[in-house]
C-alpha positions in Angstrom: 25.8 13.0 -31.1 27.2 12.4 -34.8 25.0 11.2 -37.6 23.0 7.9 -37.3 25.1 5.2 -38.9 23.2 2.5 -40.9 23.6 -1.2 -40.6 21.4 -4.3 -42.3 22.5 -6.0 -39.2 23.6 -5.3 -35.6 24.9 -7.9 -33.5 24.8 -7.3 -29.7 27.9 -9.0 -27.9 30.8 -9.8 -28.9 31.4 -13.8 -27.7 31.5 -17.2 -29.3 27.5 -16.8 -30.0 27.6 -12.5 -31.2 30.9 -13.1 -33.2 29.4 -16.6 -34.8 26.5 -15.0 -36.1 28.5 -11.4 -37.2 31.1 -13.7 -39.0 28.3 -16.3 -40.5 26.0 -13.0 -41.4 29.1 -11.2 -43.5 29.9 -14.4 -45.3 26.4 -14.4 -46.7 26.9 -11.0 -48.0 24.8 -9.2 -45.4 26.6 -5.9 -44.2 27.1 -6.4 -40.4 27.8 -4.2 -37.4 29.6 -6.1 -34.4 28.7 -4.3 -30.7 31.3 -5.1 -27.8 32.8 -3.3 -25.0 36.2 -5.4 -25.7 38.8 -4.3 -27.8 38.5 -6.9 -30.4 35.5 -9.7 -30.5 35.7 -12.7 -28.1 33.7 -12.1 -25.1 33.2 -13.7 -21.5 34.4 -16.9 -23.2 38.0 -15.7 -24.2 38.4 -12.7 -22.0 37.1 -14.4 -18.8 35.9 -17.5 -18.6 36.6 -20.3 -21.2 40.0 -19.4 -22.3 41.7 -18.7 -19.6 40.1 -20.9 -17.3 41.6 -23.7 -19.4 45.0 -22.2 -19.8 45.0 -22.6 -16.1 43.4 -25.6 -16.0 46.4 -26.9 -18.4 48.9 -25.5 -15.6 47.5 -27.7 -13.1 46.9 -30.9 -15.0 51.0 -30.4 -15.8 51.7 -30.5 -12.0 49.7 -33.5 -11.6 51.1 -35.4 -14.8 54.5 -34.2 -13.1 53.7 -35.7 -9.4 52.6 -39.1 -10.9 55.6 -39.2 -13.3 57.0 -41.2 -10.0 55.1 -44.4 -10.8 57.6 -44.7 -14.2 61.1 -43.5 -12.3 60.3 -40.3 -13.4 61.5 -37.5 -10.5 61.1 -34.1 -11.0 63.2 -31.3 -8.9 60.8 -29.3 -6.3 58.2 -27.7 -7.5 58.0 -24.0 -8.4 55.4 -21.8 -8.9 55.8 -17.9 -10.7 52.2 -17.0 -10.5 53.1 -13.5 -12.4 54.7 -16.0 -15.2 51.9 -17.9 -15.3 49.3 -14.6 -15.3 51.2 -13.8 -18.2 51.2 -16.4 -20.4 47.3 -16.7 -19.7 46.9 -13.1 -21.2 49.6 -13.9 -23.9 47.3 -16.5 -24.9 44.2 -14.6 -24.5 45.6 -11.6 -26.5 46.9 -14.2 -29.3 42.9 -15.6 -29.9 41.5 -12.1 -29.5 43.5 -10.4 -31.8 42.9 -13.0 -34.4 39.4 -12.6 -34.3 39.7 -8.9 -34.4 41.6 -9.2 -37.7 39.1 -12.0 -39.0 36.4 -9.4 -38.7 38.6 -6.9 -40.6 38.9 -9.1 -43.1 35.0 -9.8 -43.5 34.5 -5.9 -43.6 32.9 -6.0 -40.3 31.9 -2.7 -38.7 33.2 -3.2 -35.5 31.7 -0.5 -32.5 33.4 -0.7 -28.9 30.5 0.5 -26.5 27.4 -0.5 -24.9 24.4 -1.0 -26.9 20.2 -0.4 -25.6 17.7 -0.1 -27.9 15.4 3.3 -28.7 12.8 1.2 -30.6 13.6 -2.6 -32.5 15.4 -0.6 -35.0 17.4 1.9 -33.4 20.7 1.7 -30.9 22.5 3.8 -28.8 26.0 2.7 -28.4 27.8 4.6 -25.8 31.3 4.6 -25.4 33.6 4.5 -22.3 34.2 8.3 -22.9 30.4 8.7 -22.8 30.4 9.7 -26.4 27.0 8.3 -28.0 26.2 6.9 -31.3 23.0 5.9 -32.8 22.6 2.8 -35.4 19.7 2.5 -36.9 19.7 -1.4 -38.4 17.1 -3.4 -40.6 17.8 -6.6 -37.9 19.6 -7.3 -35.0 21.0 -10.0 -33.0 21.0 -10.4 -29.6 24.0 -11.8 -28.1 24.7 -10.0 -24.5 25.1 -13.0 -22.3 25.6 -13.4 -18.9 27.4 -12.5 -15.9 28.3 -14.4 -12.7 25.3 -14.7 -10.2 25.4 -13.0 -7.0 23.3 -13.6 -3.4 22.8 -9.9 -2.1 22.4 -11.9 1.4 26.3 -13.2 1.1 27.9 -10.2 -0.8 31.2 -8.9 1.4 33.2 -5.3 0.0 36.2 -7.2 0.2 39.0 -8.1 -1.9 38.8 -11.5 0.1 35.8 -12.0 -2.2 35.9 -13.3 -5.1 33.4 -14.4 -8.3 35.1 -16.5 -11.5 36.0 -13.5 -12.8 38.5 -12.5 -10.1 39.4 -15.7 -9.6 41.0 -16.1 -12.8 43.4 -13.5 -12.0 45.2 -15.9 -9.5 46.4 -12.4 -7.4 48.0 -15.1 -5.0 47.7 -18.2 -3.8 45.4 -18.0 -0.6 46.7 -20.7 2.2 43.0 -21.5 2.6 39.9 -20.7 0.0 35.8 -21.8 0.1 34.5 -22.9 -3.0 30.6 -21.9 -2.9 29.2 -24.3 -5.3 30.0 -27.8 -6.7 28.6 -27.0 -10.6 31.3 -27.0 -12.9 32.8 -23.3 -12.7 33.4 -24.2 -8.7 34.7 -27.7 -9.5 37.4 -26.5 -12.7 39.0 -23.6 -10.6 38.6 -24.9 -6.9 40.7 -27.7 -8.9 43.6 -25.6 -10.2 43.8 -23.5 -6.9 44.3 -26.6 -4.8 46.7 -28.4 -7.2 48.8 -24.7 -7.2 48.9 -25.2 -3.3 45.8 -23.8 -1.7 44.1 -25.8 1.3 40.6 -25.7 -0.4 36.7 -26.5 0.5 34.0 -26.8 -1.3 30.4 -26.2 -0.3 27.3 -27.4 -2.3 23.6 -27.0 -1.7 23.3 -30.7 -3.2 24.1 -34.0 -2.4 26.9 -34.8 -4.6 29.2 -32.2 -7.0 27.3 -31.6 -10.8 23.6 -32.1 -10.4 21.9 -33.8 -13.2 25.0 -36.2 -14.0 25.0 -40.2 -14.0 26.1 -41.2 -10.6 28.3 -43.7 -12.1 30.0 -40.5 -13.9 29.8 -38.5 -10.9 31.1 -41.3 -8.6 34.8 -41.4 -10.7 35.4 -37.4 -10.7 34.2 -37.3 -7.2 37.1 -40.0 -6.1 39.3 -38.2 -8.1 38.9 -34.7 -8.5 37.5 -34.2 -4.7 40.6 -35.7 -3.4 42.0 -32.6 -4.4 40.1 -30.9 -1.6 40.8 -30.5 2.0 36.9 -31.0 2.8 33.5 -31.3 1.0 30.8 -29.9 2.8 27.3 -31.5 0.6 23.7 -30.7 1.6 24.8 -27.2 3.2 23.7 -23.7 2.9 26.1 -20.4 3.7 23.9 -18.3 5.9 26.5 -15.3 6.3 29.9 -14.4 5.6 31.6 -11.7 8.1 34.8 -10.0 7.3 37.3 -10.6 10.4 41.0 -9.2 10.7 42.4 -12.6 10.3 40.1 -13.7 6.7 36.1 -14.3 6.4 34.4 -15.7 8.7 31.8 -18.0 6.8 28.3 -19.7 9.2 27.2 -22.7 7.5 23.9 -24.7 8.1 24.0 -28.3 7.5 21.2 -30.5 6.1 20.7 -31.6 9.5 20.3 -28.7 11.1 23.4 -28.6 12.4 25.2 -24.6 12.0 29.0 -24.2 12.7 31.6 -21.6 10.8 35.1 -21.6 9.9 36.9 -18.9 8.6 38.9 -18.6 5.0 41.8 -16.8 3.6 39.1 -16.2 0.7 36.2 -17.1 -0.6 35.1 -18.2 -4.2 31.5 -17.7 -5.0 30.1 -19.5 -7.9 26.6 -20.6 -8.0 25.5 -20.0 -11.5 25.3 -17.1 -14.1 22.7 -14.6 -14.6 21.2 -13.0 -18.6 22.6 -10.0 -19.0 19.2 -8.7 -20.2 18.5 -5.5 -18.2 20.0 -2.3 -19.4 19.3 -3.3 -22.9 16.4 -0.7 -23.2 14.1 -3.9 -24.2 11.0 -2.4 -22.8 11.0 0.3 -25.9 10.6 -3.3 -27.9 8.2 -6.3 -28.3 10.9 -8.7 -27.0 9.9 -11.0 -24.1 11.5 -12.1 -21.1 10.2 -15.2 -18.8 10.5 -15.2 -15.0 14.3 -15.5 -14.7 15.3 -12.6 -17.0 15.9 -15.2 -20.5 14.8 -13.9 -23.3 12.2 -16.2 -25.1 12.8 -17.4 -28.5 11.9 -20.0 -31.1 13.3 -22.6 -32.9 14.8 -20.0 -35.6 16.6 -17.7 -32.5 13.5 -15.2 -33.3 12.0 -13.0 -30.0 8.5 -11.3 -30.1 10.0 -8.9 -31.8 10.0 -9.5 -35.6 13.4 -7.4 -36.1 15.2 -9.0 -33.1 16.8 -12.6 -32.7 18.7 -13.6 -29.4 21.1 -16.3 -29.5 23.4 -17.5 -26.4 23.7 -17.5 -22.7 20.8 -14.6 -22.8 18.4 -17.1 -23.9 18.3 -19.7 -20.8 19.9 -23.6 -20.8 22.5 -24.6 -21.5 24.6 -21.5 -20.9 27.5 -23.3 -23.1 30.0 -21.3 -26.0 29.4 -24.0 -28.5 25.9 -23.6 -28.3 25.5 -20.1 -28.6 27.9 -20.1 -31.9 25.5 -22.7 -33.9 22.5 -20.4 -32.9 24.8 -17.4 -34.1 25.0 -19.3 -37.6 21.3 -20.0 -37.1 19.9 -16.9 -36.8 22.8 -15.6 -39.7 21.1 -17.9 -42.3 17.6 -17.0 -40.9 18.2 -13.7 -41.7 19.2 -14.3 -45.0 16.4 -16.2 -45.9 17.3 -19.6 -45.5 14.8 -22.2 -43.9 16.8 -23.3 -41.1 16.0 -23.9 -37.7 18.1 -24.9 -34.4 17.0 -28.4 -33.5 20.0 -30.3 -31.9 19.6 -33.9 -31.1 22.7 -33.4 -28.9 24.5 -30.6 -27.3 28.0 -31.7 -25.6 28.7 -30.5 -22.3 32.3 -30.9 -21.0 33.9 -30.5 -17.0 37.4 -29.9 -17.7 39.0 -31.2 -14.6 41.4 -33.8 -14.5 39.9 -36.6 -15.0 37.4 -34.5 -17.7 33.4 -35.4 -17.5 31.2 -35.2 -20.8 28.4 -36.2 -21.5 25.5 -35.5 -24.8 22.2 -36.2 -25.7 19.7 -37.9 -22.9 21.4 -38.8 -20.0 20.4 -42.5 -18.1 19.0 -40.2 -14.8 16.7 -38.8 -17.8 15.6 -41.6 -19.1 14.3 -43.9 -16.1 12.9 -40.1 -15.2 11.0 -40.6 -18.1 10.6 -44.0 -18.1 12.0 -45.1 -21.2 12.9 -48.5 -22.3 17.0 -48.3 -22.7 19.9 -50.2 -22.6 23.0 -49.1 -21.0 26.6 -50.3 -21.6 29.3 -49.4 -19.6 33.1 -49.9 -20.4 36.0 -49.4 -17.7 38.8 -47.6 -19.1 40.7 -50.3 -16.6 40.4 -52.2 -19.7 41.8 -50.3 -22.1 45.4 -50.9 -23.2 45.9 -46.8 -23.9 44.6 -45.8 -20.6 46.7 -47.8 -18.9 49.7 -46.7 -20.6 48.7 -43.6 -19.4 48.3 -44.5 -15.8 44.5 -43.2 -16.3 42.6 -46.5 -15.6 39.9 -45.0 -13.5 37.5 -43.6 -16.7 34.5 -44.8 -18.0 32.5 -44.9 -21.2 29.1 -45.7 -21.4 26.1 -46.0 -24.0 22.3 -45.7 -23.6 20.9 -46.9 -26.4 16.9 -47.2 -27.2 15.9 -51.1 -26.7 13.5 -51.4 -29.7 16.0 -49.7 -32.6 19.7 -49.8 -30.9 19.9 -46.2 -31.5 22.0 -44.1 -29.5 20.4 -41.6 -27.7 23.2 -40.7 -24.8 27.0 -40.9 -24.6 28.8 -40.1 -21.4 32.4 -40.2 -20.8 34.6 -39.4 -17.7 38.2 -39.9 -17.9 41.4 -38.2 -19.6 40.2 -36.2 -22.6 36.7 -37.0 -22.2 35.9 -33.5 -24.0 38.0 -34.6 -26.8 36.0 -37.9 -27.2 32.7 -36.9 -26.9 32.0 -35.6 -30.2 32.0 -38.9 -31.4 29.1 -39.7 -29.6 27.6 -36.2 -30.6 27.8 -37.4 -34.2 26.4 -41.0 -33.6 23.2 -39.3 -32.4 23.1 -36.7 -34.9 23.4 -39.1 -37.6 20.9 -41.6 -35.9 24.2 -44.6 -35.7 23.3 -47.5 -33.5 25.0 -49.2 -31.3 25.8 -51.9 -34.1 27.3 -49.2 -36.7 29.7 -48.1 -34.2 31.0 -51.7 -33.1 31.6 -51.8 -37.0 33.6 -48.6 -37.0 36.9 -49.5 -36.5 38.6 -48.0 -34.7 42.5 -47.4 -34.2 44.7 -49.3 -31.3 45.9 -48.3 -28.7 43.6 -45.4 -29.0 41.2 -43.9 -25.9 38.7 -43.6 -28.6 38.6 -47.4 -28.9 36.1 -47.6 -25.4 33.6 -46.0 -27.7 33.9 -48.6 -29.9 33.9 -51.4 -27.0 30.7 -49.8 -25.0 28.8 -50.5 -28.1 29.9 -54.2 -28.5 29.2 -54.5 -24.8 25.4 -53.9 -25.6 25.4 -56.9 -27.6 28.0 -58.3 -25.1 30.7 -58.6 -27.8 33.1 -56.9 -26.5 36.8 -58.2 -27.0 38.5 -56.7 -23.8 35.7 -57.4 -21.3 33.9 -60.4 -20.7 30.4 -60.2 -19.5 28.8 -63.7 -19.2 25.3 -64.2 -21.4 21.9 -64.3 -19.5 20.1 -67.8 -18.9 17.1 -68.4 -20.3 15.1 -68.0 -17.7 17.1 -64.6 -16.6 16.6 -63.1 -20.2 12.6 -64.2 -19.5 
């Protein structure tokens, strides 16, 4: 082993949260270390998950725009597919964002270390190499950013390239004639989508009664119509008990909420039921950092563990397991650091489907706050009456608004529909900035423009609205 090297800060992980807080940490003149097994920064997110998942997700929204070209005389030769085409692009794209971030730490002087890091005490790392070479670090702070991995069920795990997690999946190695989806969360929804829209006869299995547990039912209700059209069959409120490789594909036993079990047997089988913190192997246990019951590392407000030298920021930290989160905690724990009094207390954290229609949503959701039992008031505006989603033959969305009763304020924005992701951030603002329903009804707001149903689900709550008419209460009714 060479020298120790010397560091004021190490950052564990290279994704949106570890190169976030490197890149915030170097801009505030600390002298930063960046930790990854990757070539250049980027992480699950770009490498495995986020990035490519929407490349591919942008393939199969362009057959479907394609198909439905029909309803305006527009008639597209038969489809075909080049899946080694399309492989490539994805990992054109992928090498295009990676790269640029590798250079972006160059640029900020960034130390950048490919290997895997575990601590010897809360100031000292080993980082070992694929070779096996090993390096020690020996840092004033360090950040936490090792995030998560797909989560397995020992009881259902097959040695067989029939199996696959997100990861693989991603890959599109072929087109499998017919594929079970193993969980209706978003991961299982986004690529049992693009498989079936490429050509695959897919099912979906979910634990649950309906896909995305947690969401508005109204929300829910429009993707479901939608989005599980797409699939050859739903099977809700149903548990895989075993799945048995066969010569002719895996032979999956299911157990219904009834009680009811029956099988049927798959080209291949997609498992996605969550993610688990990448938190062991870290050597945490020669440190005061803390873990609770699920393996998350606990932390406060300011992205601080147990341990006074370590912070943890990300996917490792529990809920929600989301790339945009884990970059503002980066910047938090950056400016922490540096002696800044900041904290991360978000009002609202976006969280996106992308499917086609997409689903977003941000702040408390209308579930949430009956849950609770909190006095709201909820506006809803069909996109069937908005001039721009009917020029784009997307009708079937939905924007809605819970506001607080007493103050107007907006406290939850939830949007499913054709760029729904894209749209949501306007709500994230509104309840950032504490805007009530009456400041965004006087936000204009251009036509014909999606973003326009924002505007109208806010005059709906004083039942203003120009392109929807909702008749006024009686007396007695309002009583």
């Amino acid at each position: 082993m060479s020298q120790p090297l010397k560091t004021q800060v190490a950052v564990i992980g290279g994704g949106p949260g570890g190169y976030a807080a490197a890149f915030a940490a170097a801009d505030l003149g600390l002298e930063v270390t960046l930790i990854d097994l990757e070539p250049n920064p980027g992480g699950v997110c770009l490498y495995r998950g986020c990035i490519p998942s929407k490349a591919l997700l942008h393939c199969a929204k362009v057959i479907k725009d394609a198909e439905e070209a029909a309803q305006w005389g527009i008639y597209f030769e038969r489809l075909r597919i080049d899946l080694a085409q399309m492989r490539e692009q994805k990992d054109a794209v992928v090498g295009k964002l990676t790269g640029g971030l590798g250079q972006l730490a160059k640029a900020r002087k960034i130390r950048y270390m490919r290997g895997r890091a575990a601590y010897q005490d809360s100031t000292t790392l080993t980082v070992t190499a694929d070779t096996g070479e090993e390096q020690t670090l020996v840092c004033k702070q360090s950040i936490l950013a090792a995030g998560s991995r797909p989560t397995t069920i020992p009881s259902l795990l097959v040695d067989s390239p029939r199996m696959m997690n997100s990861t693989r999946a991603l890959e599109i190695e072929d087109l499998p004639p017919t594929l079970l989806v193993v969980g209706g969360g978003y991961i299982g929804l986004e690529l049992g989508s693009v498989y079936a829209t490429l050509g695959s006869q897919v099912t979906l299995v979910e634990m649950t009664p309906s896909f995305l547990p947690g969401v508005d039912e109204d929300l829910r209700q429009i993707l479901s119509e939608r989005v599980g059209g797409l699939f050859y069959k739903k099977h809700f409120n149903t548990r895989v008990e075993k799945i048995k490789e066969m010569k002719k594909g895996l032979r999956v036993s299911f157990r219904g909420g009834d009680g009811n079990a029956f099988a049927e047997t798959f080209d291949k089988v997609l498992l996605s039921v969550g993610r688990t913190p990448n938190s062991s192997g870290l050597g945490l246990n020669t440190t005061k950092v803390e873990l609770n019951d699920r393996g998350f590392v606990k932390v406060d407000a300011q992205r601080r563990t147990s341990d006074p030298a370590i912070f943890a920021i990300g996917d490792i930290t529990g809920e929600p397991m989301l790339a945009h989160k884990a970059s503002h905690e980066g910047r938090v724990a950056a400016e922490v650091i540096a002696g800044h009094n900041v904290a991360f207390e978000p009002r609202a954290i976006p969280a996106v489907v992308f499917t086609d229609p997409e689903l977003a949503w941000c702040g408390i959701t209308e579930t949430q706050a009956k849950k609770e039992g909190r006095a709201i008031n909820v506006a809803r505006f069909p996109w069937g009456a908005s001039g721009r989603a009917t020029t784009l033959s997307r009708p079937d969305g939905l924007t809605k608004l819970i506001t607080e009763r007493d103050t107007g304020q907006v406290i939850g924005v939830g949007i499913v529909g054709t760029a729904a992701g894209e749209l949501i951030s306007q709500g994230v603002l509104a309840i950032e900035m504490g805007a009530t329903a009456e400041d965004i009804g006087l936000s204009i707001h251009p036509h014909p423009t999606l973003s326009e149903t924002v505007m109208e689900s806010a005059d709906m709550i004083f039942g203003q609205s120009i392109h929807m008419y909702r008749p006024k209460a009686k007396k007695d009714e309002q009583a």
